[in-house]
C-alpha positions as CSV (number, residue, x, y, z in Angstrom):
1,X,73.6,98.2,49.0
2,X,70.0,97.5,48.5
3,X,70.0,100.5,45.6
4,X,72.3,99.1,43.9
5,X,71.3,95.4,43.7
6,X,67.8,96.6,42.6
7,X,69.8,98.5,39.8
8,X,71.7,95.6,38.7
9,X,69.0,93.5,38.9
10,X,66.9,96.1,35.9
11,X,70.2,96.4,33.7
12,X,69.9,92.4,34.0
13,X,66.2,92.1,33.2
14,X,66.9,94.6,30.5
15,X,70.0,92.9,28.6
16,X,68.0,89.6,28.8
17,X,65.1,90.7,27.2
18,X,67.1,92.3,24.2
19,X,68.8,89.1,23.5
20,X,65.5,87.3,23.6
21,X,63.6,89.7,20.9
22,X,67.0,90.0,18.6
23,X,67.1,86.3,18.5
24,X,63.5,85.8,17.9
25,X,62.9,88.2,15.2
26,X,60.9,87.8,12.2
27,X,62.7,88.8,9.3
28,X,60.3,90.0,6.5
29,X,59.2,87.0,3.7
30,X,61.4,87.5,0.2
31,X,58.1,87.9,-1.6
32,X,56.8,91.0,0.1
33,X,60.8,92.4,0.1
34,X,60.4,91.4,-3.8
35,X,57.4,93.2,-4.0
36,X,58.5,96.6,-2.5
37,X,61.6,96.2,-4.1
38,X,60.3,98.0,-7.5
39,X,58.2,100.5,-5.4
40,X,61.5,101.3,-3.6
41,X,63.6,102.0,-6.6
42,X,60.9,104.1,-8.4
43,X,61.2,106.2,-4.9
44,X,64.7,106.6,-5.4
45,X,64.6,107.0,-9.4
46,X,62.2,109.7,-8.5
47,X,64.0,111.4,-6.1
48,X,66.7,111.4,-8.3
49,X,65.1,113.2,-11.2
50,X,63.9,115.8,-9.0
51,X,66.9,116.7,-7.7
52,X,68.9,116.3,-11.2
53,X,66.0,118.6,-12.3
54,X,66.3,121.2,-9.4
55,X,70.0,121.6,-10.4
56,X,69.4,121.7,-13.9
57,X,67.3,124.6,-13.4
58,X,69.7,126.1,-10.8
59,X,72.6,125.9,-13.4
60,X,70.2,127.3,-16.0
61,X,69.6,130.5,-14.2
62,X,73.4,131.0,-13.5
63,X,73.6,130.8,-17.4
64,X,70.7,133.2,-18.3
65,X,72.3,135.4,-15.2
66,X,75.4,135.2,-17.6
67,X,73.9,135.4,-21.0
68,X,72.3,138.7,-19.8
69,X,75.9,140.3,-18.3
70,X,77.4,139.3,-21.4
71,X,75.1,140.7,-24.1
72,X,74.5,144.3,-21.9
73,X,78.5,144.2,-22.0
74,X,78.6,143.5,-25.7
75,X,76.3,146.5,-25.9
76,X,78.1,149.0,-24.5
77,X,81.1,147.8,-26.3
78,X,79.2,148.4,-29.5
79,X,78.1,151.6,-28.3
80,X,82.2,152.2,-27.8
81,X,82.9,150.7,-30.7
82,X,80.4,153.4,-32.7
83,X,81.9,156.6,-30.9
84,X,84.8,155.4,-31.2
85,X,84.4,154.9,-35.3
86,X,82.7,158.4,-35.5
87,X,85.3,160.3,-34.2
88,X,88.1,158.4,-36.5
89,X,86.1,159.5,-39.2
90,X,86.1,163.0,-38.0
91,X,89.3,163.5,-37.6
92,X,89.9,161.7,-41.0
93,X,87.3,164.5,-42.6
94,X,89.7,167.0,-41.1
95,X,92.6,165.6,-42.7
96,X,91.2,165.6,-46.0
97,X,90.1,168.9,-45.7
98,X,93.2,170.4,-44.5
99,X,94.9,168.7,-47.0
100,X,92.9,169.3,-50.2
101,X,90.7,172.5,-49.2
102,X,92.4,174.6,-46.8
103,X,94.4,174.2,-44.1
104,X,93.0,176.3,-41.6
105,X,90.0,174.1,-40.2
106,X,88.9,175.4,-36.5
107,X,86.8,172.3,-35.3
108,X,84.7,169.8,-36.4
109,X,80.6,170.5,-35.6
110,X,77.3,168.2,-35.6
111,X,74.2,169.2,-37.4
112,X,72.2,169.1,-34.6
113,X,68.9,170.9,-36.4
114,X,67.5,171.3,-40.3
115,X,65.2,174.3,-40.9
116,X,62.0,172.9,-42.1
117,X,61.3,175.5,-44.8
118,X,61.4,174.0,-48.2
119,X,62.9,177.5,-49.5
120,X,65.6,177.8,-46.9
121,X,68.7,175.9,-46.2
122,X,69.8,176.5,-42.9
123,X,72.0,174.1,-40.5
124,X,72.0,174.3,-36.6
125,X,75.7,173.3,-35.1
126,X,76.3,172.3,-32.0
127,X,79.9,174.8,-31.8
128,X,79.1,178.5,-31.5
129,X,81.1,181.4,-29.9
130,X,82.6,179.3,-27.0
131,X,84.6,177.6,-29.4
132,X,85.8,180.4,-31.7
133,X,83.1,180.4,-34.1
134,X,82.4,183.8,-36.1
135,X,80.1,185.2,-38.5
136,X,81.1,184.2,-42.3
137,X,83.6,181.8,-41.3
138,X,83.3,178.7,-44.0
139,X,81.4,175.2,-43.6
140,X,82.9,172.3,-45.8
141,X,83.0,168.8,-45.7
142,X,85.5,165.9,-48.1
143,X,83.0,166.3,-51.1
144,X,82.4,170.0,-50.6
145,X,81.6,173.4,-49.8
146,X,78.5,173.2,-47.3
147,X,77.8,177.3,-46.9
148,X,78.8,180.1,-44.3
149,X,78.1,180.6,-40.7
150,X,75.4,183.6,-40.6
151,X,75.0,184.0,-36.9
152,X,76.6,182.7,-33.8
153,X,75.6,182.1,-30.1
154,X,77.9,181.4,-27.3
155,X,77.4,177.2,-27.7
156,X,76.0,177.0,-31.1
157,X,75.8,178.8,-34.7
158,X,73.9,178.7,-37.7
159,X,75.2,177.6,-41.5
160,X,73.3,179.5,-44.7
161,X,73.7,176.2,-47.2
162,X,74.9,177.0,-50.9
163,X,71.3,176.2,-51.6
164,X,69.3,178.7,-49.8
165,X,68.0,181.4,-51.9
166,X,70.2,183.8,-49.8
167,X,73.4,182.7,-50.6
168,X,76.4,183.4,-53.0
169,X,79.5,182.4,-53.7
170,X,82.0,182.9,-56.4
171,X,83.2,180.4,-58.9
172,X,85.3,178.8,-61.7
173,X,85.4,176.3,-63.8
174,X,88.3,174.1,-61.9
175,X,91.4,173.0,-63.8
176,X,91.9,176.8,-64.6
177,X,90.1,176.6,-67.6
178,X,89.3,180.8,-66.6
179,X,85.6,181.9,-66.2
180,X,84.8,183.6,-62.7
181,X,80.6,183.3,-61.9
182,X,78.4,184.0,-58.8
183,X,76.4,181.1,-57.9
184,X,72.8,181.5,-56.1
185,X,71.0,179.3,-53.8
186,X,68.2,177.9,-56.3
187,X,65.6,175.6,-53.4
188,X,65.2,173.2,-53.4
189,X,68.4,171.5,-53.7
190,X,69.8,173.2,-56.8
191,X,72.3,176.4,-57.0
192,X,71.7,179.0,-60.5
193,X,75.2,180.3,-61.3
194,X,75.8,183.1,-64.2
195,X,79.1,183.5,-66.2
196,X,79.9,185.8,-69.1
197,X,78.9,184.9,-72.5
198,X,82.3,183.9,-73.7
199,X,82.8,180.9,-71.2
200,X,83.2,178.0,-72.7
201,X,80.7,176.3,-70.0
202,X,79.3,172.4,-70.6
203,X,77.2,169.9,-68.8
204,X,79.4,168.0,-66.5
205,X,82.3,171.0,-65.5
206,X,82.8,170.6,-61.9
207,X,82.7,174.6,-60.5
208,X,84.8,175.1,-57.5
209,X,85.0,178.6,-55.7
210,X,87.1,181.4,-56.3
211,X,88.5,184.5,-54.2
212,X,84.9,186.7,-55.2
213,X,84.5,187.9,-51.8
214,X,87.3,186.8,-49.7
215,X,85.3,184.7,-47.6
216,X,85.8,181.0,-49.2
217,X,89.2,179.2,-49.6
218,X,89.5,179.0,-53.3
219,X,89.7,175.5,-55.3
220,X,86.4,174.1,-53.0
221,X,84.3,172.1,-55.2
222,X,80.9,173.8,-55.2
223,X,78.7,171.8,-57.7
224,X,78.8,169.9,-61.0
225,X,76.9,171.8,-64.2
226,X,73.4,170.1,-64.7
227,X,72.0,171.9,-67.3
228,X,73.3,175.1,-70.0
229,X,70.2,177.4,-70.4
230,X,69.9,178.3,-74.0
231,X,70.8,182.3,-74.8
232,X,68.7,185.0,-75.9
233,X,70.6,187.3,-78.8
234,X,70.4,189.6,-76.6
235,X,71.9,187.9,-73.1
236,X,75.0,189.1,-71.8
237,X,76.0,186.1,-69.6
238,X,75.4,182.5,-69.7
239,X,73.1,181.0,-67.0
240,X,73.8,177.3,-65.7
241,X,72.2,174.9,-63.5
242,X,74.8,173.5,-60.5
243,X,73.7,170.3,-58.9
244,X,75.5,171.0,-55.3
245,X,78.5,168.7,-54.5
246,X,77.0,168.5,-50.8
247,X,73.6,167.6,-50.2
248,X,73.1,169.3,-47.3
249,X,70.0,167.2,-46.0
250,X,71.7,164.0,-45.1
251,X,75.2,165.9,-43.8
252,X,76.1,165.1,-40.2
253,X,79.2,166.5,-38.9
254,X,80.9,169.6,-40.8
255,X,84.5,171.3,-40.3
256,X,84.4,174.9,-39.5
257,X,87.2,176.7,-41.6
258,X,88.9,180.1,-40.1
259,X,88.2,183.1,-42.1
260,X,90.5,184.3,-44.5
């Protein structure tokens, strides 16, 4: 009993005491509360900012996180876009082709290597026995006859241009205006081509292949004439100068013709 009038006799003491300080508090004066009052609201003003600030720069990197996903993703859909483009425009080349030059075409190649050699005009392709490629088959593109394929390997092959001092290749005059020619690679970029005496040849006549040979499809356009070399009394034929219709340094992709 004693324990637990001592106890109530502390709570007592204890609630007492609490009523005495709450009622005698001092509140703070109005001019020091007036005085803190600006320091107080600066604090907060502060402490605002920064965090306005922090989530500024949070959202910022969630945007540059963004911009970045975006543009690699616009890349590669350019990168589509271009592969996708190139290969319409090969298989448009091949429709012009088989419609206008021959309708045999095997496959479309890339020019993946130019021999350096100023006198030689050779072409690297990147199709070659695998894919049905042969020696002599023909090498065109839309605007003309390239050359011939003068030796194969089992992925790639190798074109002798119109304009290599090796090559040869019958022609006409087109629009069956008669006249049959051998054309020869003149390097660097221009082809010689000789026709009888009687050919009524000019400056301008577009000269597109003919059967000489049996290798080339005829009607190919070969070459426009640049120049009529004046005639000894003497001369049996008449010697031209062809500006190619293909100039083989800036072709990319070719179609490979089957042999005739």
């Amino acid at each position: 009993m004693k324990g637990w009038r001592l106890i109530l006799a502390v709570f007592a003491g204890l609630l007492f005491l609490s009523m005495v300080l709450t009622r005698f508090q001092v509140a703070a004066p109005a001019a020091l509360r007036a005085g803190v009052a600006p320091v107080t609201r600066l604090s907060v003003t502060a402490a605002d900012n920064v965090r306005r600030a922090y989530v500024t720069l949070m959202q910022d990197r969630d945007q540059s996180a963004q911009v970045k996903a975006l543009q690699k993703e616009n890349d590669l859909l350019k990168q589509r876009n271009e592969l996708l483009s190139r290969e319409v425009g090969r298989l448009k080349q091949v429709l012009v082709i088989t419609t206008t030059q021959a309708p045999n075409a095997l496959a479309i190649a890339q020019v993946i290597g130019v021999d350096p050699s100023p006198l030689q005009a050779r072409l690297d392709l990147n199709r070659g026995a695998r894919d049905g490629v042969r020696v002599h088959m023909p090498v065109t593109v839309p605007a003309g006859l390239v050359g011939q394929v003068v030796s194969v390997a089992p992925g790639q092959s190798t074109v002798l241009a119109l304009v290599d001092p090796e090559s040869a290749v019958g022609v006409t005059l087109q629009g069956n205006r008669g006249g049959r020619g051998v054309a020869h690679g003149s390097p660097p970029d221009r082809l010689e081509a000789k026709f009888s005496r009687g050919v009524p040849i000019r400056v301008g006549d577009l000269l597109v292949t003919n059967s000489q040979g049996g290798v080339f499809p005829v009607g190919i356009p070969v070459g426009r004439v640049e120049e009529v070399l004046p005639m000894g009394p003497n001369d049996i034929s008449r010697t031209v100068i062809v500006k190619p219709a293909v100039d083989v340094g800036v072709v990319e992709d070719v179609t490979i013709l089957e042999g005739l």
